[in-house]
N, CA, C and O of each residue as an XYZ file, in Angstrom:
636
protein
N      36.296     45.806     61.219
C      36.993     45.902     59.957
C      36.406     44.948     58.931
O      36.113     45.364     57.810
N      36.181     43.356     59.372
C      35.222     42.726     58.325
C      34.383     43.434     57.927
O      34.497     43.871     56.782
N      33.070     43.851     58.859
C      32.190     44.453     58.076
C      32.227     45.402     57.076
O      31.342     45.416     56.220
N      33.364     46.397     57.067
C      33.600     47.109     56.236
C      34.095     46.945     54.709
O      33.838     47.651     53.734
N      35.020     45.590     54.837
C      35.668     45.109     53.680
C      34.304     44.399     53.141
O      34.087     44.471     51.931
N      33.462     43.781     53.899
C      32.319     42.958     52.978
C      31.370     44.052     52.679
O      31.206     44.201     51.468
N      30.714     44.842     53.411
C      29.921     45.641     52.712
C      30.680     46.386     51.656
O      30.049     46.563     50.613
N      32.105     46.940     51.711
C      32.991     47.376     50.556
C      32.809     46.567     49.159
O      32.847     46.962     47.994
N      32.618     45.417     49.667
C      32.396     44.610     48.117
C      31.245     43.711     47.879
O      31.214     42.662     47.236
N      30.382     44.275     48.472
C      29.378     44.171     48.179
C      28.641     43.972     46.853
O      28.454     45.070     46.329
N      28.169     42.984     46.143
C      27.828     43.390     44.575
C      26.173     44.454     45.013
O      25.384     44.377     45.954
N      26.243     45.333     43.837
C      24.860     46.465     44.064
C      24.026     45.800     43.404
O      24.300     45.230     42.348
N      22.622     45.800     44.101
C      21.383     45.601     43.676
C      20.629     45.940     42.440
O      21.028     46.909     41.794
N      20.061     45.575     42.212
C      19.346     46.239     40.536
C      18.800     48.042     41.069
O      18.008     48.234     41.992
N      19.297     48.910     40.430
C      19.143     49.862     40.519
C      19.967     50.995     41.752
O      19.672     52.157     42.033
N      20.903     50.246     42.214
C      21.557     50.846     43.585
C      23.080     51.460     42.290
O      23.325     51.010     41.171
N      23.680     52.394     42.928
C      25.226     52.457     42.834
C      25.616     52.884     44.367
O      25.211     53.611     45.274
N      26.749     51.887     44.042
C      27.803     52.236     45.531
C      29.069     52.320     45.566
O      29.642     51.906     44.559
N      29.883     52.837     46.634
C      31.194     52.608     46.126
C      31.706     53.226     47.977
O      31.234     53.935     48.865
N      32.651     52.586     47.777
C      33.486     53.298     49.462
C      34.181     54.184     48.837
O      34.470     54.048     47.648
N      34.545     55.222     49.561
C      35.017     56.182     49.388
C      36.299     56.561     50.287
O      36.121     56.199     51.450
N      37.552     57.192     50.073
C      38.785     57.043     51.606
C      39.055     58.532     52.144
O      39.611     58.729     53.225
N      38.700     59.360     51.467
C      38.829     60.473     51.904
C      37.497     61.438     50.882
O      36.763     60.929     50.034
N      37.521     63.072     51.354
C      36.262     63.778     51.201
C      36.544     64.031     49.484
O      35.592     64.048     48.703
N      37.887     64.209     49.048
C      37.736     64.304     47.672
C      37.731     63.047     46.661
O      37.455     63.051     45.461
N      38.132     61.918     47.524
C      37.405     60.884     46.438
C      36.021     60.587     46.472
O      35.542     60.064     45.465
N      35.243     60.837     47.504
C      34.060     61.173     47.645
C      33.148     61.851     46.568
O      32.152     61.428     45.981
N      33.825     63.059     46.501
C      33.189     64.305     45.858
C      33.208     63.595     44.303
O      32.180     63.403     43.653
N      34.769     63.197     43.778
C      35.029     62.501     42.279
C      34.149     61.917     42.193
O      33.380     62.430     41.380
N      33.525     60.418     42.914
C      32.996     59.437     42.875
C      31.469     59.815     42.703
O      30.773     59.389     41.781
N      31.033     60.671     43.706
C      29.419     61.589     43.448
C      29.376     62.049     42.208
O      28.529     62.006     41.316
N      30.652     62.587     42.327
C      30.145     63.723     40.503
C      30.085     62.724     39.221
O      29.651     63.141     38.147
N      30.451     61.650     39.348
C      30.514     60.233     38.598
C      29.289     59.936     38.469
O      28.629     60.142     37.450
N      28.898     59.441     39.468
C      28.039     58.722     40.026
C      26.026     59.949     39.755
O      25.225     59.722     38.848
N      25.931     60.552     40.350
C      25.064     61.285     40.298
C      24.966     62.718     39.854
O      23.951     63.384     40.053
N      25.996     63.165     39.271
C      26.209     64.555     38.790
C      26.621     64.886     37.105
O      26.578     66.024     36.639
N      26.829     64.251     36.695
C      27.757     64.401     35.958
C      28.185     66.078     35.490
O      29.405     66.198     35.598
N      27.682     67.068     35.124
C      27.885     68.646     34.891
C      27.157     69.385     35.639
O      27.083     70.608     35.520
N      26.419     68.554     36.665
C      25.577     69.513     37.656
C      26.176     69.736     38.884
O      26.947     68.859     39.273
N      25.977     70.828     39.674
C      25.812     71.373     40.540
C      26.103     69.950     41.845
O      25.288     69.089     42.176
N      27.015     70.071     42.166
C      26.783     68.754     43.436
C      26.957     69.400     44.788
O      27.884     70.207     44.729
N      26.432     69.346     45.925
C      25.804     69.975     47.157
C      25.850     68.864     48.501
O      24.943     68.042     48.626
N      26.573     68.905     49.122
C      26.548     68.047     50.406
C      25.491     68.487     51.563
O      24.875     69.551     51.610
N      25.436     67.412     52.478
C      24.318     68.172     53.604
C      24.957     67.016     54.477
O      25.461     65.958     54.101
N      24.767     67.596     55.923
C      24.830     66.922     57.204
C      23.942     67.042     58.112
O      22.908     67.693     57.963
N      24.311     66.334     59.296
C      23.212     66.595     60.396
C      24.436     67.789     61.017
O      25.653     67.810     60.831
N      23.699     68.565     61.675
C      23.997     69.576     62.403
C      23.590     69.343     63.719
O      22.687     68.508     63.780
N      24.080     69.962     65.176
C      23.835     70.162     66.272
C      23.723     71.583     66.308
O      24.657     72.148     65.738
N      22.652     72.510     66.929
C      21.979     73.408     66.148
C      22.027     74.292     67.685
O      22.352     75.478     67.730
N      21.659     73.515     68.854
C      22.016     73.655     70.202
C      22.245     72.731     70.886
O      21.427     71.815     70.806
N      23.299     72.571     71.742
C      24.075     71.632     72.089
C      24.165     71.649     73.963
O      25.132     72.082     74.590
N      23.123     71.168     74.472
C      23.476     71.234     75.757
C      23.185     70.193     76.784
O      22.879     70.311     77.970
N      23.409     68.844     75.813
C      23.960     67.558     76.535
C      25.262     67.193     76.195
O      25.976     68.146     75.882
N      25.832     65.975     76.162
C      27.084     65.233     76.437
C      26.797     64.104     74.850
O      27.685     63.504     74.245
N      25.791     64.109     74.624
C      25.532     63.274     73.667
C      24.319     63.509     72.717
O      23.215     63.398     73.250
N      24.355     63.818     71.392
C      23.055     63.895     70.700
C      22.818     62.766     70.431
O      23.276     62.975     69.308
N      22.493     61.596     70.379
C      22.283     60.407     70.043
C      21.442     59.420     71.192
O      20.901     58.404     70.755
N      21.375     59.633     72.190
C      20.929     58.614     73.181
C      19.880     59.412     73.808
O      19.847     59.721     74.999
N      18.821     59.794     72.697
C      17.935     60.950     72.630
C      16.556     60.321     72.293
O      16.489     59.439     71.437
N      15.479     60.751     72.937
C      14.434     60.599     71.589
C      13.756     62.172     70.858
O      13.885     63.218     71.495
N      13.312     62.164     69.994
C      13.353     63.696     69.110
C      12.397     63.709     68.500
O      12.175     62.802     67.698
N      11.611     64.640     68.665
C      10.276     65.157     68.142
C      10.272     65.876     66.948
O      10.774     66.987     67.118
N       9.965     65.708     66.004
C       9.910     66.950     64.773
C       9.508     68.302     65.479
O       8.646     68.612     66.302
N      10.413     68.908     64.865
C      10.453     70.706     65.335
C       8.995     71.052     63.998
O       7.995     71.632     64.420
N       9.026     70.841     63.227
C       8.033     71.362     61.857
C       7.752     70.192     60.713
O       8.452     69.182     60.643
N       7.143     70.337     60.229
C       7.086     69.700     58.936
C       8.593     69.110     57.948
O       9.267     69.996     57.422
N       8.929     67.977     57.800
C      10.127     67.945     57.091
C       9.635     68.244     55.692
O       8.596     67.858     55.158
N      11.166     69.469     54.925
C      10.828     70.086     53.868
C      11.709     68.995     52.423
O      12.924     68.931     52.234
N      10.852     68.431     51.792
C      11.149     67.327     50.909
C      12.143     68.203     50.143
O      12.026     69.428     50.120
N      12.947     67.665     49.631
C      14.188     68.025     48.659
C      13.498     67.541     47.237
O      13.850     66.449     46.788
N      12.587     68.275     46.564
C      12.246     67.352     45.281
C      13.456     67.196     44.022
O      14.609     67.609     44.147
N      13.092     66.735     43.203
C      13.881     66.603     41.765
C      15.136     66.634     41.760
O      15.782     67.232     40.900
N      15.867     65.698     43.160
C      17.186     65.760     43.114
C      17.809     64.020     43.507
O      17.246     63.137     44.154
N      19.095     64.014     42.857
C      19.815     62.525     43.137
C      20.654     62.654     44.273
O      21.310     63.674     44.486
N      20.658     61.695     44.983
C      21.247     61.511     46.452
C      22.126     60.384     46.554
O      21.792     59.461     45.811
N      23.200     60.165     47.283
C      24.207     59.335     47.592
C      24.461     59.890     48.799
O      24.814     61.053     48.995
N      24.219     58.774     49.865
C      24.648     58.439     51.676
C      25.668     57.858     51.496
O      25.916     56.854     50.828
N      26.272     58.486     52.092
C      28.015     57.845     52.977
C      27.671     57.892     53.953
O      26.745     58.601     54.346
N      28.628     56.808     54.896
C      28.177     56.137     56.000
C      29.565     55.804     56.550
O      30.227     54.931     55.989
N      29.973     56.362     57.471
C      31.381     56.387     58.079
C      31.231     55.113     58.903
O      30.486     54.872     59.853
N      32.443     54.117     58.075
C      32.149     53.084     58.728
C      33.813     52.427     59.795
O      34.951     52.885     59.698
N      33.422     51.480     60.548
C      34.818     51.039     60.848
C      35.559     50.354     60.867
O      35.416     49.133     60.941
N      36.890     51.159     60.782
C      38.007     50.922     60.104
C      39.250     52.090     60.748
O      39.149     53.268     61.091
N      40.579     51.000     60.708
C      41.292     52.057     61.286
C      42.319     53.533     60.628
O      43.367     54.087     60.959
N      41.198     53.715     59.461
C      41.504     54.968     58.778
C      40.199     54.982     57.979
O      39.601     54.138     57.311
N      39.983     56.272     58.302
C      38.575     56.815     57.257
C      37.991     56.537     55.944
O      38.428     56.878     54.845
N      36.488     55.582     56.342
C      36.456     54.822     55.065
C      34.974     55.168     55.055
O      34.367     55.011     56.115
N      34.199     55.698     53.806
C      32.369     55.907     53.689
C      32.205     54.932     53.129
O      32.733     54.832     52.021
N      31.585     54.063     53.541
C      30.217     53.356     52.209
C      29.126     54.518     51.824
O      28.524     55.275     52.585
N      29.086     54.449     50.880
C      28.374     55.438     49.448
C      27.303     54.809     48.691
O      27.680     54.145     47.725
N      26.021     54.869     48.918
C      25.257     53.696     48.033
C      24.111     55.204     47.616
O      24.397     56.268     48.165
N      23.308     55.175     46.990
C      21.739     55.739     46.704
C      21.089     54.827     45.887
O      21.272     53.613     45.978
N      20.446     55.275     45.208
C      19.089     54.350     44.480
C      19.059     55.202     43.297
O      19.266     56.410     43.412
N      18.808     54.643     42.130
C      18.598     55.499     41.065
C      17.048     55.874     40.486
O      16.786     56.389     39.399
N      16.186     55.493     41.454
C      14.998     56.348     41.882
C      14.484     55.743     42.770
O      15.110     54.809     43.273
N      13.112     56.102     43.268
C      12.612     55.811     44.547
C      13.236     56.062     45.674
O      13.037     55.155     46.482
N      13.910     56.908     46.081
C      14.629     57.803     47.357
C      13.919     58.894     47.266
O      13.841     59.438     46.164
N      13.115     59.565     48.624
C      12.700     60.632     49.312
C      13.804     61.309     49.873
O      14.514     60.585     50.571
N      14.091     62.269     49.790
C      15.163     63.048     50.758
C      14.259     64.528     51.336
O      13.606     65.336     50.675
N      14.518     64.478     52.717
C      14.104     65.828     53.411
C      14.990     66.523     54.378
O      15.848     65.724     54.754
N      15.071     67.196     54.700
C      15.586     67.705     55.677
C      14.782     68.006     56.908
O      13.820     68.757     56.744
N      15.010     67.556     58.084
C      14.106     67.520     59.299
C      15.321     68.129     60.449
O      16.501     67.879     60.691
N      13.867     69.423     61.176
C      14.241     69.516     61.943
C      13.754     68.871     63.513
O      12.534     68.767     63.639
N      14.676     68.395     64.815
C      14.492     67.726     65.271
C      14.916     68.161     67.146
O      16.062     68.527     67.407
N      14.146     68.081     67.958
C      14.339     68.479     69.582
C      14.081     67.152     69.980
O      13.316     66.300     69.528
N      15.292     67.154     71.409
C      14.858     66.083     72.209
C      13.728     66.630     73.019
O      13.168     67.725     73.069
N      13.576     65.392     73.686
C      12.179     65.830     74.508
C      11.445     66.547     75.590
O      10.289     66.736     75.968
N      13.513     67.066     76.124
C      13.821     67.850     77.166
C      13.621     69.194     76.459
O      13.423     70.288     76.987
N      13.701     68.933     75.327
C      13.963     70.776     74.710
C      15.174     71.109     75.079
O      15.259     72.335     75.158
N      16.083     70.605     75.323
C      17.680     71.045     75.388
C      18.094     71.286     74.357
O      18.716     72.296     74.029
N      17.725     70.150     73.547
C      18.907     70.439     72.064
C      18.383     69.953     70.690
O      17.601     69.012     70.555
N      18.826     70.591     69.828
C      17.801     70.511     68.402
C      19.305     70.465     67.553
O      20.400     71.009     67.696
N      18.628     69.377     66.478
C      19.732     68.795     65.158
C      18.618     69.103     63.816
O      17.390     69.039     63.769
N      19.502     69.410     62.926
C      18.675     69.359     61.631
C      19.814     69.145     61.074
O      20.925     69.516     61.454
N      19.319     68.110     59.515
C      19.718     67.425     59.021
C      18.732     66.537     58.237
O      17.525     66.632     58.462
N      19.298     65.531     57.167
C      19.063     64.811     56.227
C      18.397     63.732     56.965
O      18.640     63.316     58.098
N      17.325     63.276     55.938
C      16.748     62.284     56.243
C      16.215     61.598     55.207
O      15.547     62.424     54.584
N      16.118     60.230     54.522
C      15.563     59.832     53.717
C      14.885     58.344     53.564
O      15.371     57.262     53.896
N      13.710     58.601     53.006
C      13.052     57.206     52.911
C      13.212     56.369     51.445
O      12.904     56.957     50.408
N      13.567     55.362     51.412
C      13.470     54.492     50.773
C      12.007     53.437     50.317
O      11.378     52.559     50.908
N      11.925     53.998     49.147
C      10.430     53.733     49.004
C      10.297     52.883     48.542
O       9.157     52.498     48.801
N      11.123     51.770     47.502
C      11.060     50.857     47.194
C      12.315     49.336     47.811
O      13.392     49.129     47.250
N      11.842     48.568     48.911
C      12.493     48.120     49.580
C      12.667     46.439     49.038
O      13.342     45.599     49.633
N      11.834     46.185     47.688
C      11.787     44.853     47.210
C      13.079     44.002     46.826
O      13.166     42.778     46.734
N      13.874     44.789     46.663
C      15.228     44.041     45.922
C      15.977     43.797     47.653
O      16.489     42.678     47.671
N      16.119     44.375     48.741
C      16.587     44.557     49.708
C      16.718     42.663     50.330
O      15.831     41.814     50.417
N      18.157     42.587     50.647
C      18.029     41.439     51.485
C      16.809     41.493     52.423
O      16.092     42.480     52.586
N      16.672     40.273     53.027
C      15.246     39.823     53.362
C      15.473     39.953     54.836
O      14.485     40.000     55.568
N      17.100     40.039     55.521
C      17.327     39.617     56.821
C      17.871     41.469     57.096
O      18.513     41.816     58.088
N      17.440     42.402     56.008
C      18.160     43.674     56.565
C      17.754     43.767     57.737
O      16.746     43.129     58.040
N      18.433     44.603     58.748
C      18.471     44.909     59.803
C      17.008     46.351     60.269
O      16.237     46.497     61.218
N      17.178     46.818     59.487
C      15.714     47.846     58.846
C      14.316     47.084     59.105
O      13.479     47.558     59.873
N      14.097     45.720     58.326
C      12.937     45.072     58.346
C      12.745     44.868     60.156
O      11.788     45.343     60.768
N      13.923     44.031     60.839
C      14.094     44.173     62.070
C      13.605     44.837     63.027
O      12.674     44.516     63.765
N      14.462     46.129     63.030
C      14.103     47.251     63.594
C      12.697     48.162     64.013
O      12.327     48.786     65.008
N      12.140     47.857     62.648
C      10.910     48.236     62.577
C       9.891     47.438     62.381
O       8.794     47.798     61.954
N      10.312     45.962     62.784
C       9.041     44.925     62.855
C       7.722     44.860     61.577
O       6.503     45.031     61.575
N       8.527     44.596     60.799
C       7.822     44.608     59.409
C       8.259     43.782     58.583
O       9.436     43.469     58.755
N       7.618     43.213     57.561
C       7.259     42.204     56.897
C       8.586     42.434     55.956
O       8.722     43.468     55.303
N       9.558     41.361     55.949
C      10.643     41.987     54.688
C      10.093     42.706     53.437
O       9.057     42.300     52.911
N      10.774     43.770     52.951
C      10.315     43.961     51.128
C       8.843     44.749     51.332
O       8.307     45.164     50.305
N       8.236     44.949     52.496
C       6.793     45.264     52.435
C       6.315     46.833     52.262
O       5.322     47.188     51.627
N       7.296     47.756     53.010
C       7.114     48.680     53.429
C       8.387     49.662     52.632
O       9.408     49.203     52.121
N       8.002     51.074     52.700
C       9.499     52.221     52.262
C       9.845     51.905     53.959
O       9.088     51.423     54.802
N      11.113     52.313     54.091
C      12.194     52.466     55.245
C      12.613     53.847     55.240
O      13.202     54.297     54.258
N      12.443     54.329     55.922
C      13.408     55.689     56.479
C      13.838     56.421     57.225
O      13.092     57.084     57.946
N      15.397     56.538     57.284
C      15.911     56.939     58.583
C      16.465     58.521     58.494
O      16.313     59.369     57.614
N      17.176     58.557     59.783
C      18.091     59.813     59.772
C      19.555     59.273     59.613
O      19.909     58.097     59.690
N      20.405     60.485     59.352
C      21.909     60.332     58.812
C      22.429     60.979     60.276
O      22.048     62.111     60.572
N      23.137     60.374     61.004
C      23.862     60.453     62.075
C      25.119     61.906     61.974
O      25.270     62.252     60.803
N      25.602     62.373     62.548
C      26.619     63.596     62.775
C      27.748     63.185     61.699
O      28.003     64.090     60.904
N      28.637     61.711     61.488
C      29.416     61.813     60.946
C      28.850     60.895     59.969
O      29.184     59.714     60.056
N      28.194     61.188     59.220
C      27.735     60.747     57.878
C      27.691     61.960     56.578
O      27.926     63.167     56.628
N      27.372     61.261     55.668
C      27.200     62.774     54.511
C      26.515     62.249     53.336
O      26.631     61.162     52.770
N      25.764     63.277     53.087
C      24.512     63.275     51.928
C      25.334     63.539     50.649
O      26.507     63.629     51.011
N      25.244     63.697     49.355
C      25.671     64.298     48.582
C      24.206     64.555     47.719
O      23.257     63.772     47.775
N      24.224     65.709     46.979
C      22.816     66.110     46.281
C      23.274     66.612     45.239
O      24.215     67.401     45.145
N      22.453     66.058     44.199
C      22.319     66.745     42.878
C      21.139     67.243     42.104
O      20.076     66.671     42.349
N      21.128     68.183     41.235
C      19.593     68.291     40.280
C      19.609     67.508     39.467
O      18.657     67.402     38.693
């Protein structure tokens, strides 16, 4: 629950907007605010596409094809975080975000997810101790970062 209330108030970075969100239609308000204003706004998830383990997550996953870039559009990740009632952190970038959609098999070939994925191409403003730099054993601030959006997460997209 800390983590949620501190990343909740979080002050945003030069060029970030964020905001938690408590349910799917303050969500939607807050996107169309935020990255839409009279356009067209479009959600995306990860999908389980075939499902014949116990867990999609404790996987490793091969690209099925080429991921197909989403060009000329604004993006905001929610990130279902915890708390003991449904709460997103909501952040994007107001440029330098890649968004694609990738499709993805474990290695068994059992089961395939497609879904959102996006790199972050400009990582300079980013705390220095993110967990990202970590992960991927790289020089803070040095490199774009980019991950996948987990089952209960959500994209929001605009033109």
């Amino acid at each position: 629950m800390k983590e949620t209330l501190v990343r909740c108030n979080y002050k945003e970075i030069e060029g970030e907007y964020k905001f938690c969100g408590t349910s799917l239609e303050s969500m939607l308000d807050l996107a169309k605010k935020t990255i839409a204003s009279n356009a067209d706004i479009k959600v995306m998830t990860t999908k389980v596409i075939a499902q014949n383990t116990t867990s999609y997550a404790l996987h490793n996953y091969t690209f099925v094809e080429t991921p197909k870039e989403l060009v000329g559009i604004k993006m905001l990740g929610c990130h279902r975080m915890p708390y003991p009632y449904v709460v997103y952190y909501c952040h994007g970038h107001k440029s330098g975000a890649r968004v694609f959609e990738v499709s993805l098999v474990t290695d068994d070939g059992r089961q395939r997810v497609v879904g959102p994925a996006v790199c972050h191409m400009n990582t300079s403003m980013w705390n220095a101790d993110h967990v990202a730099f970590k992960v991927l054993k790289i020089e803070p601030r040095s490199a774009p970062v980019c991950h996948f959006f987990p089952l209960d997460n959500i994209v929001w997209l605009a033109n």
